[in-house]
C-alpha positions as CSV (number, residue, x, y, z in Angstrom):
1,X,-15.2,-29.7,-1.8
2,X,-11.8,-29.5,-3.7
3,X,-9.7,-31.9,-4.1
4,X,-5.6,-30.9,-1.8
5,X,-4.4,-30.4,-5.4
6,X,-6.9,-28.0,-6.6
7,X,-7.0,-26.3,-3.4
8,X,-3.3,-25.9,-3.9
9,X,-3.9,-24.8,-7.2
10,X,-6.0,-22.0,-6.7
11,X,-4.2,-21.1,-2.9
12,X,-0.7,-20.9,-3.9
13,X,0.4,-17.5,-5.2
14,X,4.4,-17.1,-5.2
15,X,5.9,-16.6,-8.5
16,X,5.6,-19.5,-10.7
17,X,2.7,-21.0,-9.4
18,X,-0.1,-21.3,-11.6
19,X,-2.6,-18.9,-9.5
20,X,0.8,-16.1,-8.6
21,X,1.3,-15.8,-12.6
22,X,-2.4,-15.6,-13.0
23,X,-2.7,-12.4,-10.4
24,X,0.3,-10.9,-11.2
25,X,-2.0,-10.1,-14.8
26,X,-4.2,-7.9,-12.7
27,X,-3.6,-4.6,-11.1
28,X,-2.7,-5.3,-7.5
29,X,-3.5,-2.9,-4.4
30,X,0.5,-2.1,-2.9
31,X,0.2,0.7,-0.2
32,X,-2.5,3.1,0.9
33,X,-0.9,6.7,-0.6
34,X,-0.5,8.6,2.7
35,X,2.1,5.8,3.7
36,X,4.2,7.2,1.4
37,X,2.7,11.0,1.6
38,X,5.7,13.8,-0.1
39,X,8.6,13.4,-2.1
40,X,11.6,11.7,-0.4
41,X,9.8,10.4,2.3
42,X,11.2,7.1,4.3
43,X,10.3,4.0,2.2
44,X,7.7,1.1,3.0
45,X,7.8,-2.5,3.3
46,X,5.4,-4.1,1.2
47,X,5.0,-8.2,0.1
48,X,3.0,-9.3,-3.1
49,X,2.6,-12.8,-3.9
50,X,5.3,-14.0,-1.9
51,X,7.7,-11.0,-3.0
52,X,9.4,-8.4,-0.6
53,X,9.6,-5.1,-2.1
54,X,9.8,-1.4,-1.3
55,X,7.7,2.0,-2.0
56,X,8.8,4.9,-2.5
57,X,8.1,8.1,-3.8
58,X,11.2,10.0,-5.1
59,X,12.1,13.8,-5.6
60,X,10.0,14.4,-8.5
61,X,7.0,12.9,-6.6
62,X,7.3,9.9,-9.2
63,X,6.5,6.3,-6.9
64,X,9.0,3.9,-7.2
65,X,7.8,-0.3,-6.1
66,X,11.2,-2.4,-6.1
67,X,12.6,-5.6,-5.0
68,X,13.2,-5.1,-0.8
69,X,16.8,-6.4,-1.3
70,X,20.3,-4.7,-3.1
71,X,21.9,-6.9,-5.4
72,X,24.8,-5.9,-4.0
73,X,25.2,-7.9,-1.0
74,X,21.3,-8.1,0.0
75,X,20.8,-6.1,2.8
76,X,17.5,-4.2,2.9
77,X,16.9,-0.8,0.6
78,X,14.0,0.1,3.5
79,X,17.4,1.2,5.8
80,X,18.6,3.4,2.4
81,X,18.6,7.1,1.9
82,X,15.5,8.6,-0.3
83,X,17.3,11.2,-1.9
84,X,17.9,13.2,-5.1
85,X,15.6,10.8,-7.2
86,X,16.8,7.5,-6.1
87,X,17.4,5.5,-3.0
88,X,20.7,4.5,-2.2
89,X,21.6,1.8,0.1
90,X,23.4,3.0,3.0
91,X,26.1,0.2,3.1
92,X,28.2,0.7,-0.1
93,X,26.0,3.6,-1.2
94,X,24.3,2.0,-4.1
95,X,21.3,3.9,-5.7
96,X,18.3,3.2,-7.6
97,X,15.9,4.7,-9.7
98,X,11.8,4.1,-9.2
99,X,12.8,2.2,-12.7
100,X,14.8,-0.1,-10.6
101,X,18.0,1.0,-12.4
102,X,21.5,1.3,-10.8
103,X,22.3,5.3,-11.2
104,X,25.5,5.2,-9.0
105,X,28.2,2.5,-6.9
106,X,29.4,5.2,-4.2
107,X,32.1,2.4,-3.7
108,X,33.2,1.6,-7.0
109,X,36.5,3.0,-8.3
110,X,35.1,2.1,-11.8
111,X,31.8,2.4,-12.0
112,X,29.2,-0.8,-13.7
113,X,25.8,0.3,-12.9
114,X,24.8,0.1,-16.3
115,X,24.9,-3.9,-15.5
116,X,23.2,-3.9,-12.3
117,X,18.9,-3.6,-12.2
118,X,16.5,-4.0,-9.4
119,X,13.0,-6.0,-9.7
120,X,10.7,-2.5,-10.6
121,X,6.9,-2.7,-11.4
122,X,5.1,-0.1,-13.0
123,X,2.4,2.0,-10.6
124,X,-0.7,4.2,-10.8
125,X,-2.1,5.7,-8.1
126,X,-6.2,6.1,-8.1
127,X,-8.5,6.4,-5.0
128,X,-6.2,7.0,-2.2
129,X,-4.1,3.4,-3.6
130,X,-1.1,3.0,-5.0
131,X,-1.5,0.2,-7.3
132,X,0.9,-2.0,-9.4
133,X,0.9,-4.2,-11.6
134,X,3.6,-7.2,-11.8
135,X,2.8,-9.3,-15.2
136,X,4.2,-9.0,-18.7
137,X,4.7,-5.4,-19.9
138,X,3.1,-6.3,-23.1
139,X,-0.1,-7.3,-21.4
140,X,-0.6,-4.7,-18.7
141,X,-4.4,-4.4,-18.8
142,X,-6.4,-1.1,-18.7
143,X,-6.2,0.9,-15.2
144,X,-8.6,-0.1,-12.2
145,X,-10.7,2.7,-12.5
146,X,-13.2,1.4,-10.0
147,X,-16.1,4.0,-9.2
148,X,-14.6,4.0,-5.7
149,X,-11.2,5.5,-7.2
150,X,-12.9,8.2,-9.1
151,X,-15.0,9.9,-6.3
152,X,-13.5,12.6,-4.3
153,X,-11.4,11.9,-1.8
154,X,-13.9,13.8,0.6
155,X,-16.5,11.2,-0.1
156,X,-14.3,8.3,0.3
157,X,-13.1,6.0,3.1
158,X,-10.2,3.4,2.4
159,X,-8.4,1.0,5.2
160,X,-7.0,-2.1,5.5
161,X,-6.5,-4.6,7.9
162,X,-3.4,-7.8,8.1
163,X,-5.2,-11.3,8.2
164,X,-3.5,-14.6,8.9
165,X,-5.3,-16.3,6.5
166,X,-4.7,-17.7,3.2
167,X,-5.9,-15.1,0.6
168,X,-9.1,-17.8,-0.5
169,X,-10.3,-18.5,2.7
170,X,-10.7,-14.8,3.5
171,X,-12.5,-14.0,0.1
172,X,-14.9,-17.1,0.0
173,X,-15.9,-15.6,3.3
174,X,-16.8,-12.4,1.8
175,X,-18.5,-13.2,-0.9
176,X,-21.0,-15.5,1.2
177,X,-24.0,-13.9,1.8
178,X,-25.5,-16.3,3.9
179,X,-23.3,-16.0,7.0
180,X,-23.5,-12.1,7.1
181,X,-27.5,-11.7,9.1
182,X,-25.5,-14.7,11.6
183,X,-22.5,-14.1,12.2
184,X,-23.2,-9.9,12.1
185,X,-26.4,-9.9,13.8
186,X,-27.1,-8.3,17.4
187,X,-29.3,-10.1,19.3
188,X,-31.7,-7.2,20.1
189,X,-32.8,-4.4,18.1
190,X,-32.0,-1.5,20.1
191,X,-28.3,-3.0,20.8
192,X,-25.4,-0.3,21.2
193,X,-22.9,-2.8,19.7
194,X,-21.8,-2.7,16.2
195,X,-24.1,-5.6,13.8
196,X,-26.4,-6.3,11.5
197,X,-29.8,-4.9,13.4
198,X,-31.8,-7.8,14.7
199,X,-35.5,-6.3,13.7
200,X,-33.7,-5.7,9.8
201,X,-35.3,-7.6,7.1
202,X,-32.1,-9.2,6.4
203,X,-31.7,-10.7,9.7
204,X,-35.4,-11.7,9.9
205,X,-35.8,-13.0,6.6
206,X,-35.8,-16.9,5.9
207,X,-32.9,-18.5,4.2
208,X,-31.6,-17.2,1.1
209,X,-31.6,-18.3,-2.6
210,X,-28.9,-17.8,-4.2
211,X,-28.8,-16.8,-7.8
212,X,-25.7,-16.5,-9.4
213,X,-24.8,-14.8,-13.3
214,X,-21.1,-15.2,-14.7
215,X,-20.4,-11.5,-16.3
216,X,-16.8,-10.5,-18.4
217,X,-15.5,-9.4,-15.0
218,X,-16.6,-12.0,-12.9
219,X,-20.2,-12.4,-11.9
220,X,-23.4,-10.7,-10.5
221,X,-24.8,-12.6,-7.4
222,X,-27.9,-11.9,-5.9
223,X,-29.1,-13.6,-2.1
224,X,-33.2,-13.5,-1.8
225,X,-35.0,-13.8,0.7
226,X,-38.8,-14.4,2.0
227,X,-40.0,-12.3,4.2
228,X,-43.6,-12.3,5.6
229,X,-45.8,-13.4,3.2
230,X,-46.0,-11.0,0.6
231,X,-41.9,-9.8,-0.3
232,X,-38.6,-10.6,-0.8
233,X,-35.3,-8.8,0.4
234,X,-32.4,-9.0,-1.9
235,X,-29.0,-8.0,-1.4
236,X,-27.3,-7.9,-5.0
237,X,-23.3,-8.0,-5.3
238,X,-20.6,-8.2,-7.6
239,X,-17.7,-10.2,-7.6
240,X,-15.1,-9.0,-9.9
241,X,-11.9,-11.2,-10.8
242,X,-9.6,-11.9,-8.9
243,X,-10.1,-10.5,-5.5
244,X,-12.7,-7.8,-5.4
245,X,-15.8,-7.8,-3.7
246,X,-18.6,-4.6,-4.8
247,X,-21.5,-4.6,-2.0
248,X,-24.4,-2.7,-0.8
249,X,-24.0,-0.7,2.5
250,X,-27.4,1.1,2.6
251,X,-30.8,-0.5,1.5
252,X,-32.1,1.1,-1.7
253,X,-33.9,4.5,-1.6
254,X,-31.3,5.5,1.1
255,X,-28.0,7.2,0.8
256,X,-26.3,6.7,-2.2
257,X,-23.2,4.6,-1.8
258,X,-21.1,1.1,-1.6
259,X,-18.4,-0.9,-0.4
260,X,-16.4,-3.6,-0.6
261,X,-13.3,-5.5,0.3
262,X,-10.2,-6.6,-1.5
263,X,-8.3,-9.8,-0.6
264,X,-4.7,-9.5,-1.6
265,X,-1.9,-12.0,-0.9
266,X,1.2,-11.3,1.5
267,X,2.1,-14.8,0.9
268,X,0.2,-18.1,1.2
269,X,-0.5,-18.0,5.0
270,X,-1.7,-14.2,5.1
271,X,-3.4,-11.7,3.4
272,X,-4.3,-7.9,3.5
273,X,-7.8,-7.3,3.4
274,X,-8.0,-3.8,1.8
275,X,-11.8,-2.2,2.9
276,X,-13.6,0.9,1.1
277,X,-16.4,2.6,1.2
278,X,-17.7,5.9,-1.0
279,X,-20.7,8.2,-1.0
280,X,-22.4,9.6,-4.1
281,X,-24.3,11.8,-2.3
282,X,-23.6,15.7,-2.5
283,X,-22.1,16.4,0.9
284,X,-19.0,15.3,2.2
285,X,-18.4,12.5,4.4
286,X,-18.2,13.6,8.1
287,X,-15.3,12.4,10.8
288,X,-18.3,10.2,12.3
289,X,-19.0,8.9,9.1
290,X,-15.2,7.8,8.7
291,X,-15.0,6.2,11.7
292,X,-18.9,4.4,11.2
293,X,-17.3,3.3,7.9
294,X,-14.0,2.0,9.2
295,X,-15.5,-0.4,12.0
296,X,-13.3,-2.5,12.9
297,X,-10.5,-1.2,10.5
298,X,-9.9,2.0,12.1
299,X,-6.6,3.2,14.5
300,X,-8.6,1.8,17.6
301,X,-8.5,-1.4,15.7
302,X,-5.4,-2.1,13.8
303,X,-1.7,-1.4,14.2
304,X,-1.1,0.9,11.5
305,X,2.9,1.0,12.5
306,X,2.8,-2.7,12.9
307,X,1.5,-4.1,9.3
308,X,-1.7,-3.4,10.2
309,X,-2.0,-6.1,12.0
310,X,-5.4,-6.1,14.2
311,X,-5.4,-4.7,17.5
312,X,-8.4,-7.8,18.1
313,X,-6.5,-11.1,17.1
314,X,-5.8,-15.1,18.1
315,X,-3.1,-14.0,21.2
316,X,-6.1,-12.2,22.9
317,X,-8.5,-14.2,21.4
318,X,-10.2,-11.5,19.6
319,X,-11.6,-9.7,22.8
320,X,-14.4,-12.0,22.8
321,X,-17.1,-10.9,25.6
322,X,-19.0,-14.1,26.5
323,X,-21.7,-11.9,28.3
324,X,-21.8,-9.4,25.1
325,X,-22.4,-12.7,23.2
326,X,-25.4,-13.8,25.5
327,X,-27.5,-10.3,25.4
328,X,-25.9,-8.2,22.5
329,X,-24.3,-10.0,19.6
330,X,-24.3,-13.0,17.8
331,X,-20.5,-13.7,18.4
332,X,-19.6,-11.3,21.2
333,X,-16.5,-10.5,19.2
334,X,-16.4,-6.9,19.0
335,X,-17.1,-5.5,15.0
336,X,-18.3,-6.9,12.1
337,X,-14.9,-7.2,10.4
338,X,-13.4,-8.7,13.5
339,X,-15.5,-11.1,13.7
340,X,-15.0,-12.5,9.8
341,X,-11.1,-12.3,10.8
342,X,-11.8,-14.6,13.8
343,X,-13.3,-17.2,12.0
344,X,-11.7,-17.3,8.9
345,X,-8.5,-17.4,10.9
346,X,-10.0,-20.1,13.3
347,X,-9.8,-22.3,9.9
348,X,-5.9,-22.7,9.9
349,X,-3.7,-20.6,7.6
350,X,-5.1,-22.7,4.5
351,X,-7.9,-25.0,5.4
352,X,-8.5,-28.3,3.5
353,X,-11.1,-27.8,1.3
354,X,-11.2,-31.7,0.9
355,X,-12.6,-31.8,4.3
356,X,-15.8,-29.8,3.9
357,X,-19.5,-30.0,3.0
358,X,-21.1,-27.5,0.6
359,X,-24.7,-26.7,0.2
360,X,-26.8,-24.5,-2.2
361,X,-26.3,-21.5,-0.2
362,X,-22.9,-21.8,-1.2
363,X,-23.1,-21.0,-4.6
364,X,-21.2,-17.8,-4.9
365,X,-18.1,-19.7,-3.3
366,X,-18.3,-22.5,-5.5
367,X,-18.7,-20.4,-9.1
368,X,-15.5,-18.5,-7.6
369,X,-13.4,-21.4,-7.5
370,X,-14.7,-22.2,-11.0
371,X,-14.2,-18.8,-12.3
372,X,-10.7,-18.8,-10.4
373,X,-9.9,-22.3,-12.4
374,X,-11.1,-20.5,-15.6
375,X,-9.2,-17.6,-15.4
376,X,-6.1,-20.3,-14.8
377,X,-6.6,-21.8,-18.2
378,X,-6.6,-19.1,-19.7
379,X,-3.7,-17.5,-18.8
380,X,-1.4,-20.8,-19.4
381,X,-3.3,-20.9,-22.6
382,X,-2.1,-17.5,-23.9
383,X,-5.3,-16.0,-23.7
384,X,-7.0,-12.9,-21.6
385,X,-8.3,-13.8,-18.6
386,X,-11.7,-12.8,-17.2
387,X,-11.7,-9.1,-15.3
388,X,-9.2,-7.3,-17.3
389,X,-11.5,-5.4,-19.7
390,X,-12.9,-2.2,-18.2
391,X,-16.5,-3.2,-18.3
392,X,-16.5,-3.1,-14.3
393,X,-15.9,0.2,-13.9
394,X,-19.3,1.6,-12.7
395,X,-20.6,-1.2,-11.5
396,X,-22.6,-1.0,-8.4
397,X,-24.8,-3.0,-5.7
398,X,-27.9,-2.3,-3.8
399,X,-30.2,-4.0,-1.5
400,X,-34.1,-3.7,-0.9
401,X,-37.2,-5.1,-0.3
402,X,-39.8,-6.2,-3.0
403,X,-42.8,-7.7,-3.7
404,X,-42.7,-11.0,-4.1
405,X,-44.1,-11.0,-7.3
406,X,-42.0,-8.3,-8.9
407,X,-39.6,-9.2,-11.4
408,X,-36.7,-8.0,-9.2
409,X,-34.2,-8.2,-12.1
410,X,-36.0,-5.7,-13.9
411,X,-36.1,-4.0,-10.8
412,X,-32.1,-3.8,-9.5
413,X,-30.1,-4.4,-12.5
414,X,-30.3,-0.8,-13.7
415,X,-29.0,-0.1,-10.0
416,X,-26.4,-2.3,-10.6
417,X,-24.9,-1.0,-14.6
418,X,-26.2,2.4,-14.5
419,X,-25.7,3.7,-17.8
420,X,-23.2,6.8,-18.0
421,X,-21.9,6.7,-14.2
């Protein structure tokens, strides 16, 4: 359990808070790139840690992230013109750079817009994502060259999905490894339902173990557990500071590839849970493949002209078939992703931390919030925090059965830092 004022601690992310100064030293997901897909396209609504702001992408093809409002008289630069390398407000005709500099007062007899400057933060654009990052100049880190971002974009699936959550609450759930062969299971093997298949060995398998190693990044977590008499399954992961999540999608041997989950802050009470998925194999992924990888993030799912807000939600509560839920699946909630929305959600926007009970199989959650503390100090310390050096850049996960008396770190951790990917 936490204590309210370390839950507020580590759940608060506007600027100024101790965790929202913290992030903002990290390279943040913004927008998905085909939201803002050619040169002087219309400009997007996006909020960071509390802030509004605007993409763009101007003439040049250079992306612009600035503060949503004109300093002006604050009405909103996502009704402005992009035009000519700058977007200019369409009620005095202000216009700004991607820099966030004033380039011309339409209005103005004589001209000041050497005084006036818009909130800008720097960009890069890597695996599909426009990223940004909103700390100190000085101390941007290195890019976030995640494998995902380097594969083509033929071999890679990225979506994300609103939650009305706190940011926490939707990453603890992530990273538990114990709910997953529950909440995600069917209840029969041959069910037509999306889920974790009922005759898998990490549905039939006991109760995990969890084993969890701190890393420069974050950690290494690993859930085994018994099956039969004779081996262990083990799903390996990596949680990498602040927000990401690096998991297996395929048991070892099979198809080459992983996923994973971002958790990024709209504001306290919500988050956007970014989701993506890549192959290493030689072949491209197919249209089935996109939509089998985007379950329950995909158009028949979210609202991508409403925020992305899920399709499935609290108003209808989540589609829930109570007959699916008798002979199919666990939950009856249709999708594995809806059905972590529906109860992280079901928690309250940010759910008191003071109230709960934590057991061994909630070790991963627990070294988070201790890493998340950590990283804290740190930063009010003057120092680096954890997960800005690029030593996460190839890391991977897998999953498999063992022997039981195999030594399974020997086994999976060159899966998991293979050298030279």
């Amino acid at each position: 359990m936490l204590s309210v004022e370390e839950n507020a601690l580590l759940t608060q992310t506007d600027a100024g808070t101790a965790m929202g100064e913290t992030m903002r030293r990290y390279w943040i997901p913004a927008v998905l790139s085909w939201e803002i897909p050619e040169p002087d396209c219309p400009p997007v609504r996006v909020q960071l840690l509390g802030e509004k702001l605007l993409a763009f992408r101007d003439t040049a093809g250079r992306i612009g992230l600035v503060e949503e409002f004109c300093p002006h008289r604050r009405v909103s630069l996502w009704f402005g013109r992009n035009e000519e390398c700058g977007l200019r407000c369409v009620y005095h005709g202000w216009k700004f750079d991607v820099d966030g500099n004033c380039v011309d007062q339409m209005n103005e007899p004589e001209p000041f817009q050497d005084k006036i400057r818009l909130t800008a933060y720097p960009t890069v654009e890597l695996g599909g994502v426009i990223w940004t990052y909103m700390g100190p100049p000085e101390l941007q880190p290195p890019p976030p060259k995640f494998e995902w971002t380097q594969v083509p974009e033929s071999h890679r699936v990225v979506t994300k999905v609103w939650q009305e959550c706190n940011w926490l609450q939707a990453l603890e759930g992530g990273i538990d490894t114990s709910h997953a062969p529950i909440l995600h299971r069917t209840l029969r093997a041959d069910s037509p339902l999306p889920g974790i298949n009922f005759a898998s060995p990490f549905v039939q398998g006991k109760a995990p173990k969890l084993v969890v190693e701190n890393t420069d990044y974050g950690y290494r977590y690993f859930g085994i557990r018994p099956v039969g008499e004779d081996e262990v399954f083990i799903r390996a992961y990596h949680f990498v500071l602040p927000f990401h999540q690096v998991r297996p999608h395929q048991t070892r041997g099979g198809d080459s590839g992983s996923a994973g989950h971002i958790w990024v802050p709209i504001d306290d009470a919500n988050c956007m849970v970014w989701n993506w998925y890549y192959s290493l194999g030689d072949a491209p992924l197919t249209e089935e493949d996109r939509r089998l990888r985007s379950s329950g993030n995909g158009p028949d799912d979210v609202d991508f002209a409403n925020e992305f807000r899920s399709r499935n939600n609290a108003r209808n509560a989540y589609n829930i078939d109570r007959q699916a839920q008798k002979t199919e699946t666990f939950t009856g909630i249709p999708g594995v992703n809806v059905q972590d929305r529906a109860l992280q959600e079901s928690m309250g926007p940010i759910v008191d931390r003071s109230q709960e009970h934590l057991g061994p199989a909630d070790r991963a959650i627990i070294v988070a919030r201790q890493l998340l503390s950590q990283a804290i100090r740190t930063h009010q310390d003057g120092g680096m925090p954890p997960g800005l050096a690029a030593s996460y850049y190839t890391v991977r996960a897998t999953e498999g059965s063992l022997p039981k008396d195999v030594d399974w770190r020997e086994a999976l951790l060159p899966e998991m830092h293979p050298v030279g990917a």
